[in-house]
C-alpha positions in Angstrom: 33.1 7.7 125.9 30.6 5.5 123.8 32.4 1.9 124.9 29.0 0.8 125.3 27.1 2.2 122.5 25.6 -0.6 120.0 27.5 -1.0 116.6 24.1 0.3 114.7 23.7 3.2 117.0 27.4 4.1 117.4 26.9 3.9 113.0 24.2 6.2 113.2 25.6 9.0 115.7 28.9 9.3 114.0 27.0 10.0 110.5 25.3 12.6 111.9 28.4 14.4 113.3 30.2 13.9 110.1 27.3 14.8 108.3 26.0 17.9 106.4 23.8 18.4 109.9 23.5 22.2 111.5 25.6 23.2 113.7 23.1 23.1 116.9 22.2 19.5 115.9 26.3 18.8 116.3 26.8 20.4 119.3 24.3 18.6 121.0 25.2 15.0 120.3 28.6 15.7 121.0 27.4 17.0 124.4 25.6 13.7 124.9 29.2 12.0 124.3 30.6 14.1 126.1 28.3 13.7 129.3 28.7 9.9 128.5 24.3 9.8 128.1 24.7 6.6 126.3 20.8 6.1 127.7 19.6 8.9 125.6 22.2 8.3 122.5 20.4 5.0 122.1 17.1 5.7 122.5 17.8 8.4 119.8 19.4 6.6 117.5 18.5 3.1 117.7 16.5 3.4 114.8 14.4 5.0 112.6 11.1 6.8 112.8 8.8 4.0 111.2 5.1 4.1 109.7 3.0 2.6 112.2 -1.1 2.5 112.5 -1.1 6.4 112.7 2.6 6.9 110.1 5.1 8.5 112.0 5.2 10.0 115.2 7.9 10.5 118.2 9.2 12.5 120.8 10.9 15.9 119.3 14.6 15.9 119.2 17.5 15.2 118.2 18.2 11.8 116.1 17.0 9.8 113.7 14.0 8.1 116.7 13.4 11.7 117.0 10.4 14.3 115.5 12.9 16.9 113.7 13.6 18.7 110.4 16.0 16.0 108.9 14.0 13.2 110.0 10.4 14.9 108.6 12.7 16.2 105.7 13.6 12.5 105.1 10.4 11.3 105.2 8.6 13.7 103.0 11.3 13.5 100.6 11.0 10.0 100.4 7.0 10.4 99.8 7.3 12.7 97.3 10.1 10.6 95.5 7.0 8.0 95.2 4.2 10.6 94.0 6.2 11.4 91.2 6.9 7.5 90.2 3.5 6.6 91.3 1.8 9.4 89.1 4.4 10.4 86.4 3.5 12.4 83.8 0.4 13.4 85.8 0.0 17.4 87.4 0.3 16.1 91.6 -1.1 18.3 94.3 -0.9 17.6 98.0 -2.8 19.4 100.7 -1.0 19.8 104.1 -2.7 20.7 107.7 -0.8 20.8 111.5 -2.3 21.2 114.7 -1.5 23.0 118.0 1.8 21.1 119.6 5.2 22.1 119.2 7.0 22.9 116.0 3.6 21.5 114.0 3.6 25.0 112.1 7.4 24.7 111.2 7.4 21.3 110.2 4.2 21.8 108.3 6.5 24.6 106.4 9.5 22.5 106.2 6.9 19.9 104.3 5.7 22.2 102.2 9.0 23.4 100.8 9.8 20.0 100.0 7.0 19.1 97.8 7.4 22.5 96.1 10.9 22.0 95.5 10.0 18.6 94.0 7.8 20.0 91.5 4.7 19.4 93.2 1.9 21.7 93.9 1.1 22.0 97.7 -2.5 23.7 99.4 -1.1 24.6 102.5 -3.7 25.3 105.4 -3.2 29.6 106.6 -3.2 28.0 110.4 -3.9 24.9 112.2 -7.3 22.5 111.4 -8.5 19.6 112.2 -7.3 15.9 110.9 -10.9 14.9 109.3 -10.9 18.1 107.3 -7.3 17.4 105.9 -8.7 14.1 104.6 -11.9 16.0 102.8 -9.5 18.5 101.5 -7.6 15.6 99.7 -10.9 14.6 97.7 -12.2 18.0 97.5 -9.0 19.7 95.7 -8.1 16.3 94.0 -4.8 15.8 95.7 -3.1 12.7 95.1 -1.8 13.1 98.7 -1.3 14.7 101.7 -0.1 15.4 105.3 -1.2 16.4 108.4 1.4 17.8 111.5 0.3 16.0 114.7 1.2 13.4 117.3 -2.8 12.8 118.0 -3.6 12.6 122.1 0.1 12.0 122.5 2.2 14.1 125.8 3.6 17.5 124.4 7.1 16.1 123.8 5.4 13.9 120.8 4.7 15.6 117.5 4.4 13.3 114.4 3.5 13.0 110.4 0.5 11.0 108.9 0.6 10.7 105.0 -2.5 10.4 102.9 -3.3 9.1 99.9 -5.8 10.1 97.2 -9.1 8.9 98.3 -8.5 11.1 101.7 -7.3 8.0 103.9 -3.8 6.9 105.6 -1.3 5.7 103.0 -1.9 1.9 103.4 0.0 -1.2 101.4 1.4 -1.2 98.8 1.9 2.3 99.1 3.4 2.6 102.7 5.8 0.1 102.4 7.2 1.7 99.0 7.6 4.7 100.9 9.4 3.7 103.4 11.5 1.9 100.5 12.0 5.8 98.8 13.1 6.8 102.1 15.3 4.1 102.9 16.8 4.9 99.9 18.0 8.6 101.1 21.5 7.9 102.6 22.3 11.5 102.9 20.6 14.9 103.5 22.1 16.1 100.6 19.3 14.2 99.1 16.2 16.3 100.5 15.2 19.5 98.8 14.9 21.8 101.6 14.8 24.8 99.2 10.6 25.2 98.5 9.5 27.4 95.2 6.7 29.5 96.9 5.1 29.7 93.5 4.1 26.3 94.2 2.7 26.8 97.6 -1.0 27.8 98.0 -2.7 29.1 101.1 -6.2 27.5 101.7 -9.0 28.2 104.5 -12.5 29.9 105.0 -13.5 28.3 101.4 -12.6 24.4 102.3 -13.6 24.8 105.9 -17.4 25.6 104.2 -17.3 23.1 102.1 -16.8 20.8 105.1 -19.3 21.8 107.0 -21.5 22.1 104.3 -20.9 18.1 103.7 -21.6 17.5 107.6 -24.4 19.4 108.3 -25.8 17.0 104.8 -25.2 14.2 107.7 -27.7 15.3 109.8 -31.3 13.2 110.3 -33.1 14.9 112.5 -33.7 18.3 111.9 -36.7 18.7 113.8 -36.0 17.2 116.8 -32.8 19.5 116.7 -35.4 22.1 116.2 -37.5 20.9 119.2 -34.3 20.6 121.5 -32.3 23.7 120.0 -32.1 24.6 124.2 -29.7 21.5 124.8 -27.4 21.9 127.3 -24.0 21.1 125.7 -20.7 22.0 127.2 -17.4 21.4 124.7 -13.5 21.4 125.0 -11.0 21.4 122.3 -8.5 20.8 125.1 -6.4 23.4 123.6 -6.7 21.6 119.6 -8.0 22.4 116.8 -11.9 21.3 117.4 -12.2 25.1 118.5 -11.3 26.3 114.9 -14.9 24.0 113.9 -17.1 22.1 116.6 -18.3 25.6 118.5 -19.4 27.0 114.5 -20.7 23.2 113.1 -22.8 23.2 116.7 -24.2 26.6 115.8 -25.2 25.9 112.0 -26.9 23.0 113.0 -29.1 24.8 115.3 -27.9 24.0 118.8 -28.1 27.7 121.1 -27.0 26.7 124.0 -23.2 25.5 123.7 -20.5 26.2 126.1 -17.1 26.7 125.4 -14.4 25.8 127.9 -12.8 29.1 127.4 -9.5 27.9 129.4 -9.2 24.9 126.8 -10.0 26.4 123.6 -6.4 28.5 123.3 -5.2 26.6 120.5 -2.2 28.4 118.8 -0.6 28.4 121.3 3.1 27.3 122.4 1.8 23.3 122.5 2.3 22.7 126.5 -1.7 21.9 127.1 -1.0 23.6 130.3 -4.4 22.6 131.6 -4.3 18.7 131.5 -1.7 15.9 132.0 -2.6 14.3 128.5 -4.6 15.9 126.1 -6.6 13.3 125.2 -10.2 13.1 126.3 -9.8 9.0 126.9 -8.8 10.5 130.0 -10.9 11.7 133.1 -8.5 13.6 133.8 -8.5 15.7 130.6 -12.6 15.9 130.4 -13.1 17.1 134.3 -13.0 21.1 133.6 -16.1 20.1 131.3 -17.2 17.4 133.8 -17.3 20.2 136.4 -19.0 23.1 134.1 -21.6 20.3 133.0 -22.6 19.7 136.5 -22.9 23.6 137.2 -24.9 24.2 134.6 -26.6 20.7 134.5 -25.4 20.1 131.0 -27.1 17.7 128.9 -24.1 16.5 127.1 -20.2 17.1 127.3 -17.9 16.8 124.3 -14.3 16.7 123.9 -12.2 16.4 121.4 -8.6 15.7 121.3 -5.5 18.2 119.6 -6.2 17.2 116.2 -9.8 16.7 116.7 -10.0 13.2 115.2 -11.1 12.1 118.3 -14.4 12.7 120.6 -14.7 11.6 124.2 -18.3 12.1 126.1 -20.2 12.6 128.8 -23.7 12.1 129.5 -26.6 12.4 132.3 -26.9 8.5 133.5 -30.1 7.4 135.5 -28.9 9.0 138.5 -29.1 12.3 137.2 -25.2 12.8 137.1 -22.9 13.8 134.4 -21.1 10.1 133.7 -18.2 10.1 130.9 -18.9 7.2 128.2 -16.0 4.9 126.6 -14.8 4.9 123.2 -17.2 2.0 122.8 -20.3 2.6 124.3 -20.3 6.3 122.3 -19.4 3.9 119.3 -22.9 1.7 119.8 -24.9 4.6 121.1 -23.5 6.2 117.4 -23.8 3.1 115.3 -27.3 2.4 116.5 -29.1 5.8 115.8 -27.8 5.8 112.6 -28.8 2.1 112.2 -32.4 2.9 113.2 -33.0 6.4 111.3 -31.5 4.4 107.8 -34.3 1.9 108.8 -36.9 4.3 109.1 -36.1 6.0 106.2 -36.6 2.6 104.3 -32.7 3.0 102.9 -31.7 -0.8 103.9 -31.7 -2.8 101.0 -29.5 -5.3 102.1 -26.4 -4.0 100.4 -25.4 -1.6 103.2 -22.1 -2.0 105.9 -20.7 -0.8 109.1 -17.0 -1.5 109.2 -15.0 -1.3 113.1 -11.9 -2.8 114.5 -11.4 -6.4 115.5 -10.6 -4.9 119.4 -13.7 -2.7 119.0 -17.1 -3.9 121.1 -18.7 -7.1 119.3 -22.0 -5.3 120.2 -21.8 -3.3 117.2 -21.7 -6.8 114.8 -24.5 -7.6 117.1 -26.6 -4.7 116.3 -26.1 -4.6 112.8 -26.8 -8.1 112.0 -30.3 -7.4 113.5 -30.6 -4.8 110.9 -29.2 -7.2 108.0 -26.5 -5.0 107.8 -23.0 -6.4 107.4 -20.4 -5.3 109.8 -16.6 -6.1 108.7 -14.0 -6.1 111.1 -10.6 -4.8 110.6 -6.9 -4.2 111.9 -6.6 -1.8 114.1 -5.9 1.6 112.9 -8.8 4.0 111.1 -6.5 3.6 107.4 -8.1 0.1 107.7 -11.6 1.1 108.0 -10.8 3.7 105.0 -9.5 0.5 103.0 -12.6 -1.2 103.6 -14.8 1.7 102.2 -12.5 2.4 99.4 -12.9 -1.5 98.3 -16.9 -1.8 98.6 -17.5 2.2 97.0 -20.1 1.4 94.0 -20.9 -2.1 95.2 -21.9 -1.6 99.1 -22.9 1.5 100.8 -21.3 2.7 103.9 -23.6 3.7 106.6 -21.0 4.8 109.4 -18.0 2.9 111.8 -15.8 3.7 114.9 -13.1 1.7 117.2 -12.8 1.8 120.7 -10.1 4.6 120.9 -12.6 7.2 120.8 -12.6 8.0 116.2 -15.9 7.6 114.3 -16.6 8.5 111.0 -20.2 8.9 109.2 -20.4 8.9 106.0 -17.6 8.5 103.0 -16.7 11.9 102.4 -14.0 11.7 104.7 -11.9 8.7 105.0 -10.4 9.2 108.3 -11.9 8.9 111.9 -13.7 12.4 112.0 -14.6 14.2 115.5 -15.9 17.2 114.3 -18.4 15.5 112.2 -18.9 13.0 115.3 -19.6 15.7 118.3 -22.7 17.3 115.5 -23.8 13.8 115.2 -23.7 13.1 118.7 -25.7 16.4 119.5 -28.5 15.7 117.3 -28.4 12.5 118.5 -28.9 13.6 122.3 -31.6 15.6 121.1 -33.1 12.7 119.3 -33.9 10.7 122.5 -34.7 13.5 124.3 -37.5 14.6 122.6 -38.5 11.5 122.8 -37.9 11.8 126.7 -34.4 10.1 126.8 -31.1 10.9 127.7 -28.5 9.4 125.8 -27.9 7.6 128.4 -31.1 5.6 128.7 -30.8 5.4 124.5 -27.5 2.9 125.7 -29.7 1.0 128.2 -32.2 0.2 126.2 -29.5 -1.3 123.4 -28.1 -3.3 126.5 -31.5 -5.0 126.9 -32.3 -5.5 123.4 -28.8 -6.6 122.4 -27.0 -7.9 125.6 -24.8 -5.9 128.7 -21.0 -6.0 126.2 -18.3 -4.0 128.5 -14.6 -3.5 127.4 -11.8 -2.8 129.9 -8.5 -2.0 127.6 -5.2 -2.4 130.7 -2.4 -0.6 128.3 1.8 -0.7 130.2 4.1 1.7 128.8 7.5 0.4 128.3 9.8 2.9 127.1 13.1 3.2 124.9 14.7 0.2 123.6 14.5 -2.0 126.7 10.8 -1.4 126.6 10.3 -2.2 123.4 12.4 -5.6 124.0 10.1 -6.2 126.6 6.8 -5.8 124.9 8.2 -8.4 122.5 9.0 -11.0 124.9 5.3 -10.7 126.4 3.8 -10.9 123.1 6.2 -13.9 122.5 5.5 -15.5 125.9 1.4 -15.7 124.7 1.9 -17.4 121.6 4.0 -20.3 123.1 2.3 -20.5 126.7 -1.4 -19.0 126.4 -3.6 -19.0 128.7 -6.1 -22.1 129.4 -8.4 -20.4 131.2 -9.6 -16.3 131.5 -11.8 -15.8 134.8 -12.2 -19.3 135.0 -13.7 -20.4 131.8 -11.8 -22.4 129.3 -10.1 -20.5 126.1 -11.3 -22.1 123.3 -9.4 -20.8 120.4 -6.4 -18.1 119.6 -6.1 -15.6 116.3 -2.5 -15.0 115.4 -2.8 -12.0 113.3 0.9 -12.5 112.7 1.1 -15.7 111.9 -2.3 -15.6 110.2 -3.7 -18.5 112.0 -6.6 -19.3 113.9 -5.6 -22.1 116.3 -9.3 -24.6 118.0 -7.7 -25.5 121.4 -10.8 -27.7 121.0 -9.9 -29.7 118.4 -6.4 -29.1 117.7 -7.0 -27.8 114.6 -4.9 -24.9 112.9 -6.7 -23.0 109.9 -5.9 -19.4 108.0 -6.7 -16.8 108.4 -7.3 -15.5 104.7 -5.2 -12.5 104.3 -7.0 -11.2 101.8 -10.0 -10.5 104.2 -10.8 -6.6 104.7 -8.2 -4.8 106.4 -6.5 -7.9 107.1 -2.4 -8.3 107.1 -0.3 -9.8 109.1 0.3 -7.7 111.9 1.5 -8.4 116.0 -1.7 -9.3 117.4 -3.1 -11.8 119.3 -6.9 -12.7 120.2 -8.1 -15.5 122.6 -11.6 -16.6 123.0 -13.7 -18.4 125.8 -16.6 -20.7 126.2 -18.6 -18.3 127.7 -18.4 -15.3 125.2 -15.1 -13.4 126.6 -12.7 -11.7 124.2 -9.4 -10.9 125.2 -6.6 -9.0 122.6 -2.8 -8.0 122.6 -1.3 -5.4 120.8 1.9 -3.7 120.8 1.2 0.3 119.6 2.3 1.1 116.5 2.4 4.9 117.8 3.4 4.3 121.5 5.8 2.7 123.8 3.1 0.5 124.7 1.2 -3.1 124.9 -2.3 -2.4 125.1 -4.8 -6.0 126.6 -8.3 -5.1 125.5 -10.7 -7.0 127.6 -14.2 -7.8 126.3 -17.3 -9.3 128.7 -20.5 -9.6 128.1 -24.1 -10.2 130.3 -27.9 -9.7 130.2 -29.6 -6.9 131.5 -33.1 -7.5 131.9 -34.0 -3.8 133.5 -32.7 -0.4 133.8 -32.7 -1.3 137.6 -30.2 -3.8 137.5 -27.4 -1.7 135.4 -25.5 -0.6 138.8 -25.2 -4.2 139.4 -24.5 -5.9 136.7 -21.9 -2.9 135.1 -19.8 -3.9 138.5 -19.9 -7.3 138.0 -18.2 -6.9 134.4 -15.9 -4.0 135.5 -14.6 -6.7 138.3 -14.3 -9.7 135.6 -12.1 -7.5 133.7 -10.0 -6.5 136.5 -9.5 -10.2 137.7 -8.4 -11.7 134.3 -6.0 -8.9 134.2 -4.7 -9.8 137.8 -4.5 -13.5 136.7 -2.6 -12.8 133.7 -0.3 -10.3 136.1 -0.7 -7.7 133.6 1.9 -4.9 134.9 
């Protein structure tokens, strides 16, 4: 019935029906057997959940590529194994936080019991919160870790697991990779401590919740112009996530009167199945047009959106036609990193010793800006943990001012060490208020950087590829760059290749193959590739380390001499974007 089955995957099945697995978990496999689904018994057991840019996430099931209890068991067993190497002899606390989707309250349980069982003491949050506030929670309880229950923006068949270490960010190396090591090392579920000691298990809420707002609303620049503009017309969805357990309150304390809720959106506890939107995950139009459409009935000044486990913010905005227009992750990113870079100059805080920090796929407009505030900007791997690294490297000698990447997470300030949306939607607010009491819209505020600074626009073409085949696939692409790349990108000649991988930078110029210093910020080798033209044209691929996908991130840039040529010259960068990814035949 399993002819076909892999040697590794037939391995993995059988040790799951011979081992010390419930009953249900049995039953089903040998169902899958017996309906000879040799499709699904692969993609199930093929491998093992890994830590990727956002630690482990998959689709809930049965199997060891699944989201279960043995699998999260495994994993947290294998974490805590390292917490007490790491910090023997030393009293370990770990905070824990889950979001809306399905079985993120159980596993969050399942967690907790594990630590507990492992002598360690857990603060376990009474119901579902944000991401951001998990990190602040680490730092503000002194944990030396923690976890937080969520699959991000993901469908509602994901649910996933990101670990944290001390300073509040994503376990990074050395410390991920001698997790994984711990948990390699479990051969059996014997080996977990399902068993918890509720002695050791501490509910935590309304007290760290203030805190954290207390730390945002210390964020905030412009209290008079808030003040001025308290009438702003702001309309926000959780899209059924935690944001509604803070944005609505944070909004509120900061002095904003006029805020709608989505009232359809903000159910958050319950049964995970976003009934409301296809993904919830506000890089989508489709997930933002219930706010899209109240904005326009109410003629909204601003729309925010933040996704399940409110880490991330999408936008919208009144463009110079009056209408409600949604931003990307990377024009809300600029419009972001440019107030704050302007109210720190005002304020007379740059010294010369201060630093933005973004991803290498993230707008180059944003090293643009901040160089003309003598401001350094480092550029990092993708994934936020990166950007944390950064900050955790420079703390006493640089000062962080604020950073983003293109996928919709900013963070301000250090207190959090993750990409933080509740902080992000306040700061965005004020913000909005900002230019319009100075007779802006925020949209005009992005204009007026495309003047000063140049016209950048970012496409991002991103092909899922699913199961094992998928994944094959997305290899071979990524192999069939790196030995045929492209000569030309909408017609004018590349001029040099990054292999992240490989850690070389290659000068199709000159022939000549340097490093790439690995021991730059947030630098590793990791499975990407960037190409370069002669006329200013970036142009990245990336496998997800989250998703069955290869994302292409396409990066143009052009001058915009007045507000009256935006219509114009936005379409001429959109269509540069699409061609190069027709030439490439990028589907």
């Amino acid at each position: 019935m399993t002819a076909n089955l892999e040697s590794n995957v037939l391995d993995k099945v059988n040790s799951w029906l011979n081992g010390g697995y419930d009953i249900e978990t049995k039953q089903y496999i040998q169902k899958l057997i017996d309906d000879a689904n040799e499709t699904e018994l692969t993609d199930a057991f093929y491998k093992d959940l890994e830590f990727g840019t956002g630690g482990l996430r998959g689709l809930i099931g049965i199997g060891s590529n699944r989201m279960n209890r043995y699998t999260v068991g495994a994993a947290t067993q294998g974490l805590a194994n390292y917490l007490n190497k790491a910090f023997s002899g030393e009293e370990i606390k770990v905070a824990i936080a889950y979001d809306s989707r399905i079985k993120s309250d159980e596993f969050a349980g399942i967690i907790a019991d594990i630590f507990s069982a492992n002598g360690i003491t857990v603060y376990l949050f009474e119901a579902l919160r944000p991401t951001p506030e998990l990190s602040f929670a680490i730092r503000h309880l002194n944990c030396k870790s923690g976890v937080v229950v969520t699959a991000s923006h993901n469908p509602k068949e994901y649910n996933g697991y990101k670990a944290y270490w001390d300073d509040g960010s994503q376990v990074v190396a050395p410390h991920d990779k001698n997790v994984i090591a711990e948990v390699n090392k479990i051969t059996s579920i014997e080996q977990i401590k399902f068993e918890g000691d509720a002695t050791k298990i501490i509910s935590i809420g309304a007290e760290v919740d203030q805190k954290y707002l207390e730390h945002i609303l210390s964020l905030s620049i412009s209290k008079e112009a808030i003040a001025r503009q308290k009438d702003l017309k702001i309309v926000f969805t959780p899209l059924h996530g935690t944001g509604i357990t803070l944005v609505p309150e944070l909004l509120s304390k900061m002095g904003f009167e006029s805020v709608t809720v989505i009232e359809e959106q903000a159910e958050a506890a319950g049964n995970g199945q976003f009934p409301t939107v296809v993904y919830p995950n506000p890089e989508e139009t489709e997930a933002m047009s219930m706010a899209m459409t109240k904005a326009k009935e109410i003629d909204a000044d601003l729309v925010l959106g933040t996704d399940p486990d409110a880490d991330r913010v999408g936008i919208g905005a009144k463009n110079h036609h009056g209408e409600i227009q949604l931003l990307n992750g990377n024009q809300t990113a600029s419009v972001l990193i440019y107030y704050l870079l302007n109210a720190w100059k005002d304020a007379g805080k740059l010294t010369g010793s201060q630093f933005v920090c973004k991803t290498i796929v993230t707008t180059d407009l944003i090293d643009k800006m901040a160089a003309a505030y003598d401001v350094k900007c480092y550029n990092t791997l993708t994934g936020f943990k990166y950007i944390a690294q950064v900050i955790r490297e420079k703390e006493g000698v640089e000062q962080f001012i604020g950073g983003g990447e293109e996928s919709y997470g900013y963070l301000i300030g250090d207190a959090v060490r993750d990409k933080d949306a509740i902080a992000s939607c306040g700061m965005i607010a004020e913000l909005t208020a900002y230019a319009k009491d100075s007779g802006l819209s925020l949209f005009d505020m992005l204009m007026e950087i495309y003047k000063q600074f140049g016209f950048y626009y970012e496409g991002l073409i991103s092909l899922t590829k699913k199961g094992k085949a998928g994944a094959d696939e997305i290899q071979q692409m990524m192999a069939d760059f790196r030995t045929s790349p492209p000569k030309t990108l909408a017609g004018s000649p590349v001029t040099r290749m990054d292999d992240y991988k490989a850690l070389t930078s290659t000068d199709f110029t000159t022939g000549v193959t340097s490093t790439i210093p690995s021991g730059e910020m947030g630098i590793e080798s990791s499975n990407v590739l960037q190409f370069f033209t002669e006329d200013g044209t970036k142009f990245t691929c990336r496998p997800s380390g989250t998703e069955p996908k290869i994302k292409f991130y396409v990066g143009v840039r052009a001058e915009l001499l007045k507000n009256e040529d935006f219509d114009v010259v936005y379409a001429g960068l959109k269509e540069k974007v699409a061609s190069i990814g027709q030439e490439l035949n990028l589907k």
